[in-house]
C-alpha positions as a printed Julia matrix, in Angstrom:
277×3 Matrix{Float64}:
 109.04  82.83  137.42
 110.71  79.72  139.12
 107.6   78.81  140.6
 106.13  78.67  137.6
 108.75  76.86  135.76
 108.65  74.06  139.13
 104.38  73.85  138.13
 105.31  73.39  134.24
 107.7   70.86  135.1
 105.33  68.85  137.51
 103.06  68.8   134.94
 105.45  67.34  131.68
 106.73  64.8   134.19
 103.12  63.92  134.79
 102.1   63.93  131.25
 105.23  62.1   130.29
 104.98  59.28  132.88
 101.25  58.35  132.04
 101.75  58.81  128.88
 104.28  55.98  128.6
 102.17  53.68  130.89
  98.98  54.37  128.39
 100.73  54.19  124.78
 101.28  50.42  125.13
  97.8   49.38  126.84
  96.32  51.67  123.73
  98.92  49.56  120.78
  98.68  46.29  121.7
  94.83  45.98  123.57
  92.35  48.87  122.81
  94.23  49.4   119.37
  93.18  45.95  118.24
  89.87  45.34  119.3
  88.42  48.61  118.21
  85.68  48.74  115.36
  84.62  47.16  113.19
  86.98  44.44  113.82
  89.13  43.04  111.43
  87.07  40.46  109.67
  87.56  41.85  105.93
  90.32  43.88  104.85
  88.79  47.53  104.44
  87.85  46.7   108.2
  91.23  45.91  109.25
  92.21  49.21  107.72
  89.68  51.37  109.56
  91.08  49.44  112.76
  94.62  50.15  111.95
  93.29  53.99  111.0
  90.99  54.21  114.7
  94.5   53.16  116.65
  97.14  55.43  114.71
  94.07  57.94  115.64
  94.05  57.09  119.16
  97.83  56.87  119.82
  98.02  60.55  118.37
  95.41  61.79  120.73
  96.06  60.01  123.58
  99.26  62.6   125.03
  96.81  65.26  124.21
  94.11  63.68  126.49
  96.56  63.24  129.0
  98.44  66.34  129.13
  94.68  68.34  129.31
  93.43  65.72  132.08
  96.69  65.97  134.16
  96.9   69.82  133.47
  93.17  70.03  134.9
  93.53  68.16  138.34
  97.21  69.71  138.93
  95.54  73.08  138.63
  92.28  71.73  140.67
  94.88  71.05  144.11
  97.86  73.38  142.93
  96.11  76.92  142.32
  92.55  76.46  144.54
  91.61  79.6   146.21
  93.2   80.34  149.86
  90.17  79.17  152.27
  90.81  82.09  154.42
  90.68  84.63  151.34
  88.34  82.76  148.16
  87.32  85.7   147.04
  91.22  86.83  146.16
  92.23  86.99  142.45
  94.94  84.64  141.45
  97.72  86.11  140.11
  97.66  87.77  136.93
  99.66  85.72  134.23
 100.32  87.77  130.79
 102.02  85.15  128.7
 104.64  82.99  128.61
 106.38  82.71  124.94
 108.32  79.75  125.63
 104.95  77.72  126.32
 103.14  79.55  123.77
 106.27  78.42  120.65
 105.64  75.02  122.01
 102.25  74.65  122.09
 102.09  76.03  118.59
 105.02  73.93  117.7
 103.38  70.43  118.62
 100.04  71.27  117.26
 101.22  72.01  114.11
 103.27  68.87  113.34
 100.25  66.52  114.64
  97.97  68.67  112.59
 100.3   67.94  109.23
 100.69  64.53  110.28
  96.7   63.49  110.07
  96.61  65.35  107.19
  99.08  63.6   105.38
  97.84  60.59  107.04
  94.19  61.4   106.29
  94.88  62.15  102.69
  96.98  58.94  102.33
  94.05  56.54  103.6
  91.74  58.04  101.21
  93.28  57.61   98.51
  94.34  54.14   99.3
  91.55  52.89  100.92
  88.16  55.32  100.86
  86.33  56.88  102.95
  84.83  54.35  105.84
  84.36  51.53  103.22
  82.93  53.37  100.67
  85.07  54.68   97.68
  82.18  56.82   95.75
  81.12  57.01   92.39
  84.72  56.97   91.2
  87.08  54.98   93.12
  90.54  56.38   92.84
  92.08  52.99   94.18
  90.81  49.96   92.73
  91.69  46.45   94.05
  93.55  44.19   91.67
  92.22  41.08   89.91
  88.44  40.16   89.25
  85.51  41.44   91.76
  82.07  39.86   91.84
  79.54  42.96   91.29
  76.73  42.96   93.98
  74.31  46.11   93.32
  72.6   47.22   96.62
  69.39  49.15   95.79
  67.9   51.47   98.7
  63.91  52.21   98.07
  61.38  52.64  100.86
  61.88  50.71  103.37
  63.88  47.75  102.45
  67.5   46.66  100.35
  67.27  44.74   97.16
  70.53  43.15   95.91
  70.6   42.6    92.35
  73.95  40.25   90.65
  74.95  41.24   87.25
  76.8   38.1    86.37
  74.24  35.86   87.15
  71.88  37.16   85.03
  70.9   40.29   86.86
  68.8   38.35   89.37
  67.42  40.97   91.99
  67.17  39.41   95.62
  65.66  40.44   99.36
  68.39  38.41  100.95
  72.39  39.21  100.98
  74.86  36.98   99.8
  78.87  36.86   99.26
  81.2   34.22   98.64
  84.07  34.11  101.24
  88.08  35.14  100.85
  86.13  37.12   97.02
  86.36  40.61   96.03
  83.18  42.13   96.54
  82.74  45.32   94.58
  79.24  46.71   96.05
  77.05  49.38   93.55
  75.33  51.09   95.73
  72.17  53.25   94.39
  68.58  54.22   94.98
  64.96  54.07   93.81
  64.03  57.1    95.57
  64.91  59.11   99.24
  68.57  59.03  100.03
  69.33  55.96  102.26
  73.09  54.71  103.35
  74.13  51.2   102.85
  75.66  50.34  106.36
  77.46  46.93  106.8
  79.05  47.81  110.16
  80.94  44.26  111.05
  82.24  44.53  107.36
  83.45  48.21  107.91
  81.33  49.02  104.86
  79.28  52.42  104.67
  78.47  54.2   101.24
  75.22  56.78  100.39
  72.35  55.64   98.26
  71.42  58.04   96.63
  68.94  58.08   93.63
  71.16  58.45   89.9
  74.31  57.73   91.61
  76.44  54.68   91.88
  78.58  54.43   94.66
  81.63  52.14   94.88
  82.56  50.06   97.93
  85.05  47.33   97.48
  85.21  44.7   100.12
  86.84  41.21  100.82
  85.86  38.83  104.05
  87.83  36.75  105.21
  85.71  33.78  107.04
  82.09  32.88  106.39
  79.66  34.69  109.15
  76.46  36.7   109.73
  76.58  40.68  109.14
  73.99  43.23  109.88
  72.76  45.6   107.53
  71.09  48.83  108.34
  69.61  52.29  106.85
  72.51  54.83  108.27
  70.66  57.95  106.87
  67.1   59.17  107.95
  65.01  58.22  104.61
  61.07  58.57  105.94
  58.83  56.79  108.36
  60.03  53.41  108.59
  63.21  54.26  108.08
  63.75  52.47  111.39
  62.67  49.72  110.63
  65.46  49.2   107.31
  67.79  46.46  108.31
  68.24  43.22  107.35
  71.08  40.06  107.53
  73.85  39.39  105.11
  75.28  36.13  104.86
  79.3   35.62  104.39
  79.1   31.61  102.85
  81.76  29.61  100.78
  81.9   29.63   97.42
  80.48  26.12   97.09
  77.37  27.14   99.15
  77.28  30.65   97.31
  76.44  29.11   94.02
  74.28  26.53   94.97
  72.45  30.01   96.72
  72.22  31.69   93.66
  71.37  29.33   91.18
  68.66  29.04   93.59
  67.94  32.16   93.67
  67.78  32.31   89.59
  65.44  29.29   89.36
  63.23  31.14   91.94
  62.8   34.14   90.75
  63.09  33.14   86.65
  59.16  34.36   86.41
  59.9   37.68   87.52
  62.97  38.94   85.59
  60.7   39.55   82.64
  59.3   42.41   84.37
  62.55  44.2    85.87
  64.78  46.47   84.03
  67.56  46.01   82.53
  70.42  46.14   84.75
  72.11  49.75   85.28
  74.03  51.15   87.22
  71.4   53.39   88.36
  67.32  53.57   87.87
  64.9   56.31   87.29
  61.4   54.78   88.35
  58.05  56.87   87.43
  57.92  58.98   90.72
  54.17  58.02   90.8
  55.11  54.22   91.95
  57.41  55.41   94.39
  56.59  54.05   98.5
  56.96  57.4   100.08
């Protein structure tokens, strides 16, 4: 029993002492510069989320690591005997009420966590067809349209102009309608820490707000035919003086064709006989 109690000891001292060396190396560097950055607010959120996430697992990760290489020197097999069984171990309460113990409170806390963030903040970016938490103040509508193999972004409030390129005004709230024409694609803005389903008769939510004018990829995050490889595309972060100089632009060019598109809707229901796939 003492010997036992000496290899349990060896082992929380370990634990412990790397532990304490790791926890600030994971805060205050890996913490901060995980994805997807923190370029627009729902992104700094998922950052915030990924660390809280990492600094609960990383004792865990430790404790199993440490427990494996202690046991890999501590209990080898004699060389002179290998084939010996070790000794035979039937329990041990005190390490079995602790074990539970500690599971059980990390378990409630991400729960509680968990359930927190979503209802504050959505699910990776993308709040669904009924957002429980809405952002205060005025949002600029941006509807993202999936249909084989390429995004359309049509703007309500200018006129429901329909687009093959991405725009947003910088430091605005983007609220993004995301929907579909046919298979089920996902709207994937990874540097903005947006991701929300397209899926055809559904409009889902994803509110967003960047904070400095860049470049943003764009890809198909859900197997939706063929080409679905080949789905991505650019988005542009500008200011708002260059934003509606872009879609005024935008509403000159494509004046001749607006005739001919539907009104806008949240969703569509095109004849299935003019669909790509």
């Amino acid at each position: 029993m003492w010997s036992r109690w000496s290899h349990g000891r060896r082992i929380a001292v370990l634990t412990t002492a790397i532990t304490i060396v790791l926890l600030p190396i994971v805060i205050f560097v890996l913490g901060p510069n995980m994805p997807p950055g923190k370029n627009t607010n729902v992104g700094e959120q998922q950052v915030m989320d990924n660390t809280v996430l990492l600094v609960v697992m990383t004792p865990f990760t430790v404790f199993i690591l440490v427990y494996l290489v202690y046991s890999i020197f501590a209990f080898r097999a004699d060389p002179d005997d290998p084939l010996r069984d070790g000794a035979h171990i039937r329990g041990h309460m005190p390490s079995q009420i602790a074990w539970l113990t500690v599971t059980t409170i990390t378990v409630l806390f991400l729960a509680i966590f968990g359930s927190a963030e979503l209802l504050t903040s959505g699910s990776g970016g993308g709040q669904g067809p009924k957002p429980i938490s809405k952002p205060s103040g005025t949002t600029l509508p941006v509807q993202v349209i999936g249909q084989q193999w390429e995004f359309t972004y049509r703007y309500p409030t200018y006129g429901g102009v329909e687009t093959a390129q991405l725009e947003i005004p910088v430091d605005t709230q983007i609220a993004f309608h995301v929907t579909s024409l046919d298979a089920i694609h996902s709207f994937w803005a990874y540097e903005l820490g947006v991701k929300a389903d397209a899926n055809p008769g559904v409009d889902n939510v994803a509110y967003v707000k960047v904070k400095k004018a860049r470049t943003f990829q764009i890809r198909c995050a859900e197997l939706c035919g063929l080409w679905h490889g080949y789905m991505y595309d650019t988005g542009r972060v500008v200011s708002q003086a260059e934003f509606a100089s872009w879609i005024k632009q935008q509403r000159q060019l494509f004046a001749g064709s607006q005739k001919y598109l539907p009104p806008y809707a949240t969703t569509y229901a095109p004849d299935p006989t003019n669909r790509a796939g």
